[in-house]
Every structure is written in C-alpha cells, then in structure tokens.
C-alpha positions in Angstrom: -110.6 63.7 34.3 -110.3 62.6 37.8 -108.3 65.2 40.3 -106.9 63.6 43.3 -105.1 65.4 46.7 -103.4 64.2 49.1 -103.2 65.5 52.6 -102.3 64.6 56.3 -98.2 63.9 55.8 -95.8 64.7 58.5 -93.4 63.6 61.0 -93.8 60.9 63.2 -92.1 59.4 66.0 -91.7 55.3 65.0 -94.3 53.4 66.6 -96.2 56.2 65.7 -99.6 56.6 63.8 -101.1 58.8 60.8 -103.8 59.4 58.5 -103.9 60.1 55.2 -106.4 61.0 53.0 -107.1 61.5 49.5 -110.2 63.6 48.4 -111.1 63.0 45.1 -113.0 64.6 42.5 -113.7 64.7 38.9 -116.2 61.4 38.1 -118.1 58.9 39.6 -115.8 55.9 41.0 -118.2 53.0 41.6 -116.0 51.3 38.9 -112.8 52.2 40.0 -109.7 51.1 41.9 -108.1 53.8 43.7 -104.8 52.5 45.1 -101.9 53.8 47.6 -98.1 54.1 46.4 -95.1 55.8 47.9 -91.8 56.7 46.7 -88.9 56.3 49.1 -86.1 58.4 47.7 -83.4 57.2 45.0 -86.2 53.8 45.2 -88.9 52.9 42.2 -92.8 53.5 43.4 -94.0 50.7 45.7 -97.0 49.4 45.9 -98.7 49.7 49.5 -103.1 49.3 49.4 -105.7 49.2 47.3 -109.6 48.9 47.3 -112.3 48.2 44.5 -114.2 51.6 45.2 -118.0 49.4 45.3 -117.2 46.2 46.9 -114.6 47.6 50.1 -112.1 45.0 48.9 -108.9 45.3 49.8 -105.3 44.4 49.2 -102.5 45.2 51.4 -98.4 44.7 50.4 -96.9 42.3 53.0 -94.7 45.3 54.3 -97.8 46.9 55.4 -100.3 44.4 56.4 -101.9 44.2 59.8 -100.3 48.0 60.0 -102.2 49.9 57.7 -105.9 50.1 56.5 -107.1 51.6 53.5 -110.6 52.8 53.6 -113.3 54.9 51.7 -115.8 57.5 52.6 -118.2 57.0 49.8 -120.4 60.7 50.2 -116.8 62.5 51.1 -115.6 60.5 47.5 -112.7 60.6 49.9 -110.2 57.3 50.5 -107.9 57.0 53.5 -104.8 55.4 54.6 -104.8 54.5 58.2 -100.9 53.7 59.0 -100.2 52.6 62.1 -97.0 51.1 64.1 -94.9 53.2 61.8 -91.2 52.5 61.2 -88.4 54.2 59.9 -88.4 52.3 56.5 -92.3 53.8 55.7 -90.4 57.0 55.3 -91.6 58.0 52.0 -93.6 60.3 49.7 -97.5 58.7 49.3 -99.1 59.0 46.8 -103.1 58.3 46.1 -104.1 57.0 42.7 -106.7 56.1 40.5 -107.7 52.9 38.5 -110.7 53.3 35.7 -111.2 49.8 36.0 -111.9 47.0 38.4 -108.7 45.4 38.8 -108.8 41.6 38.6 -105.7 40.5 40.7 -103.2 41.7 43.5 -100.5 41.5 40.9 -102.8 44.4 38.7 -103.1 46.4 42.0 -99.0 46.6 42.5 -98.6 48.4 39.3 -98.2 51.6 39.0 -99.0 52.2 35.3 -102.7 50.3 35.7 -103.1 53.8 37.6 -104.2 56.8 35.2 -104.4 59.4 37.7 -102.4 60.4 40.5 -102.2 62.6 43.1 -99.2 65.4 43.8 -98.1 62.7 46.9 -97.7 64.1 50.7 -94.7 63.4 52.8 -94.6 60.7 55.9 -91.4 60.8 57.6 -90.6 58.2 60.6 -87.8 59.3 62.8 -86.0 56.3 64.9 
C-alpha cells in the first residue's frame, strides 16, 4: 500500500509561484508513475503532470506547459510540482497520485483511474 501527502497549498497572488510536494511512502517506486491532478470545484479531475519515477520523463497538460515542472527527489521518495506564472483558472484542489505501472502513453497519464493511490489533495488558490 502506497501512502501519499500532499503539502505546500495556499494563496497566491496571480503571476505568482508555489511548490508542492508529495512525500511518499509505502514501496519502492522505480516502476511507478506518480502523476499530478487537481479538482476545480463543481469540475471533473484534470489531468496536469506526470513522470515515470526511473527514467525523469515527463508529461505536462497544454494548460500547464512551460508553467509548471514536475520533479522527483529519489532519496526523499518525494515528487514535486513546481507551478509558476499562476492564474486565476489553476485555482484548484491538487492532488498527488500513484501509478503501479509504467504508463505507455500521455493519453494513459490523463486518466485518473490508471492511478491506484492518491493523496488527501492540498489547496492552491490564485486571487486576480
């Protein structure tokens, strides 16, 4: 069983910048996937980033690419979101998650039920 948590949500000025990260626990990940998702409210769970934990690959949504950069600390087992030029519309609850396989494509990555374990999500906010 793999436990994830979430941490560095908050409020942010647009334009802004914030780091989340996503300590993980439980098993050894060099086969995984471990993904980012958020939840805007009354919306379904978006896609944003996701790495292959071994190789560093990674895979951005359009809405976020060239802003964000998801990243892992192998010998923290910890994987970060670094969000930057942040706009009202990445207002949303994140959430980290965890695939026990390699994914094979960017279509794979977007969704959410290839993901068995997820994290209790942290809050970004981005006032106007």
């Amino acid at each position: 069983q793999v436990q994830l948590v979430e941490s560095g949500g908050g409020l942010v000025q647009a334009g802004g910048s914030l780091r989340l990260s996503c300590a993980a626990s439980g098993r050894t990940f060099s086969s995984y996937t471990m993904g980012w998702f958020r939840q805007a409210p009354g919306k379904e769970r978006d896609f944003v980033a996701a790495i292959r934990w071994t190789a560093g690959s990674t895979f951005y949504a359009n809405s976020v690419k060239g802003r964000f950069t998801i990243s892992r600390d192998n010998a923290k087992n910890t994987l970060y979101l670094q969000m930057n030029s942040l706009k009202p519309e990445d207002t949303a609850v994140y959430y980290c998650a965890a695939a026990r396989t390699i994914l094979a494509t960017t279509q794979a990555m977007a969704e959410p039920q290839n993901f068995g374990s997820w994290g209790q999500g942290t809050q970004v906010t981005v006032s106007a």
